[in-house]
Residue, then its C-alpha position, 0 to 999 in steps of 0.5 A: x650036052x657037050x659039043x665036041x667041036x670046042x675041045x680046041x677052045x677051052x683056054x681061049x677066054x683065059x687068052x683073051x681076058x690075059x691080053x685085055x687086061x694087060x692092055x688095060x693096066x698099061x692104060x690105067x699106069x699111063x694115066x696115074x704116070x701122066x697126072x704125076x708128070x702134069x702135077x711136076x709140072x704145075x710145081x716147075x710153073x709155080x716155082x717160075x712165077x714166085x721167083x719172078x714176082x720176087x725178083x720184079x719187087x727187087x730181091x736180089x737174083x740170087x735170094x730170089x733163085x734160093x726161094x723159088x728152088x724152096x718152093x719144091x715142097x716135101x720129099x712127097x710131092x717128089x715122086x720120081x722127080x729130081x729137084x728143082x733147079x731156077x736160074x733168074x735174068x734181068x735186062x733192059x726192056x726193049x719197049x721201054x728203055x727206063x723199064x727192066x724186065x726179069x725172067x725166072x727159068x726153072x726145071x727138072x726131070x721126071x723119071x718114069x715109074x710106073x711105066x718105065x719098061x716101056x719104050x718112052x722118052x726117060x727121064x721126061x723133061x720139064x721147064x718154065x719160064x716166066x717174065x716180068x717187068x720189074x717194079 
C-alpha cells in the first residue's frame, strides 16, 4: 500500500548516496595522494644520506652531489614529482677542530594529481638534509 506523504522523497536517497559518496572518493584520492607524496619523500631522505655517506668517506662534492641526484630511480617512481636535486657542504666541526663534518641537502617538489581542484598547497614541497663527520 503506497503512502501518499512520500511522493516529495523519491530522489532523496539518490542525493544522499551522491553526496556520501563524492565525500568518500575525496578521501579515498587523499589517501593514495598522501602515500605518493610520503614515498617522494622516503626517496628525497634516501638520496641525502647516500650523498652524505659518500661524502664522509671522501668523494669529491661534486661526484657525491652527481650520485645521490642518480638515486632518483626510474620515470615510475616519479609520479607527479619533478627530479631531485642535492646540494653537498663541508665545514669544520664545532666540536672538535681536527674533525670536518659534511652535509647533504636534497629536494624536489611534488604536484598534486589526484587531488589537484581542490584547494591544497601545489606543488608540495620536499627536503632533506643529512649531516656527517667525515672520515
Amino acid at each position: 500500500m503506497k503512502r501518499k506523504g512520500r511522493r516529495g522523497e523519491d530522489g532523496a536517497a539518490a542525493v544522499e548516496m551522491a553526496i556520501v559518496l563524492s565525500l568518500l572518493f575525496i578521501l579515498l584520492f587523499g589517501i593514495v595522494e598522501s602515500a605518493f607524496i610520503f614515498n617522494r619523500w622516503i626517496q628525497v631522505t634516501h638520496a641525502a644520506r647516500e650523498g652524505v655517506r659518500e661524502l664522509s668517506i671522501g668523494v669529491p662534492l661534486a661526484t657525491a652531489e652527481t650520485n645521490a641526484e642518480a638515486t632518483d630511480g626510474s620515470n615510475t617512481a616519479k609520479f607527479g614529482a619533478d627530479a631531485i636535486n642535492c646540494t653537498a657542504s663541508s665545514a669544520p666541526d664545532p666540536n672538535n677542530a681536527s674533525a670536518t663534518v659534511v652535509q647533504m641537502t636534497c629536494d624536489t617538489t611534488y604536484r598534486l594529481r589526484l587531488l589537484g581542484m581542490l584547494p591544497i598547497k601545489d606543488p608540495v614541497p620536499l627536503s632533506s638534509t643529512a649531516k656527517m663527520r667525515k672520515e
